[in-house]
C-alpha positions in Angstrom: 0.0 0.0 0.0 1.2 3.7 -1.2 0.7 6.5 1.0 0.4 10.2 -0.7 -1.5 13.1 0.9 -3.4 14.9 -1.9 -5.1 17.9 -0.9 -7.4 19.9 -3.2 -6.4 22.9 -4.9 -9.1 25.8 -5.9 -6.8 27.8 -8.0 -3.1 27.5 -9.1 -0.5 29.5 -7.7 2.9 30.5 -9.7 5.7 29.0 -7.9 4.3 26.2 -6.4 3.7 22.4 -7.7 0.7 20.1 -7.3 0.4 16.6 -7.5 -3.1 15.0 -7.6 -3.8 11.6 -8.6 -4.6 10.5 -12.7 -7.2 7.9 -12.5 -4.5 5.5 -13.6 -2.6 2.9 -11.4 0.9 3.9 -11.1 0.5 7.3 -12.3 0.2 10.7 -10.6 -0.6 14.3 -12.4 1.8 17.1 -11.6 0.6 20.7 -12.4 2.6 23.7 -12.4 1.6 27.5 -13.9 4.8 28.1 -16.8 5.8 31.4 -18.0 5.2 31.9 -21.3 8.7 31.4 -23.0 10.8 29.9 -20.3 12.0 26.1 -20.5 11.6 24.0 -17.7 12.3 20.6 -16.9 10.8 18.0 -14.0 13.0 16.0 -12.1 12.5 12.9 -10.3 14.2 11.7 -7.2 13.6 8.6 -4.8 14.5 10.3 -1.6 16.1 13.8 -0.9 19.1 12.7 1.3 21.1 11.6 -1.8 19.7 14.2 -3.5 20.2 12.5 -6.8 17.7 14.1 -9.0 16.9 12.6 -12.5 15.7 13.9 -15.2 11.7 12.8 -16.1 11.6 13.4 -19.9 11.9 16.0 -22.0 12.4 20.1 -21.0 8.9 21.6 -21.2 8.5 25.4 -22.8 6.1 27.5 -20.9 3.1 28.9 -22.1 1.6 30.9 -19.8 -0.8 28.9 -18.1 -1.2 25.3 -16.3 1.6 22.9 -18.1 0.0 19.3 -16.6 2.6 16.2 -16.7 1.8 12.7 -15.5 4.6 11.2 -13.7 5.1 7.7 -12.9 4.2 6.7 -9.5 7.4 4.1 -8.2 8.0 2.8 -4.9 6.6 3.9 -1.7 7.3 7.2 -2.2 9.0 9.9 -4.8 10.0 13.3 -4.9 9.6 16.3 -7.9 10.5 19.5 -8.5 10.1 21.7 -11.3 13.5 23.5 -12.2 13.5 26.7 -14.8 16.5 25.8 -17.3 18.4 29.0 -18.7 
């Protein structure tokens, strides 16, 4: 058994990243709000002592609104971040 707290979320803010589930087994949706023009890419890792973060596909170009990514859902537990590239 997996345990993720999901809370829900009225209304995007820029900055912040939210992970809710996608219907699918194994699968979560991340949503983040994306400046128009800026690249950024998500990154995976399976515990923040090692902080080993991974890259989960490809770099993502903002365009001004909600980007929404599903990301696998591995193990008992994972860590994302959103980083902007330059």
């Amino acid at each position: 058994t997996h345990a993720f707290r999901l809370e829900p979320v009225a209304e995007l803010t820029s900055g912040r990243l939210y992970l809710s589930r996608s219907g699918v087994p194994g699968e979560l949706m991340l949503r983040f709000v994306a400046l128009r023009g800026v690249t950024y890419q998500i990154e995976a890792a399976a515990d923040l002592v090692s902080a080993n973060w991974q890259p989960l596909g490809n770099p993502i170009t903002g365009s001004g609104g909600i980007i929404t990514v599903r990301v696998p859902q591995s193990g008992e537990r994972g860590f994302w971040r959103v980083v902007e590239l330059p």
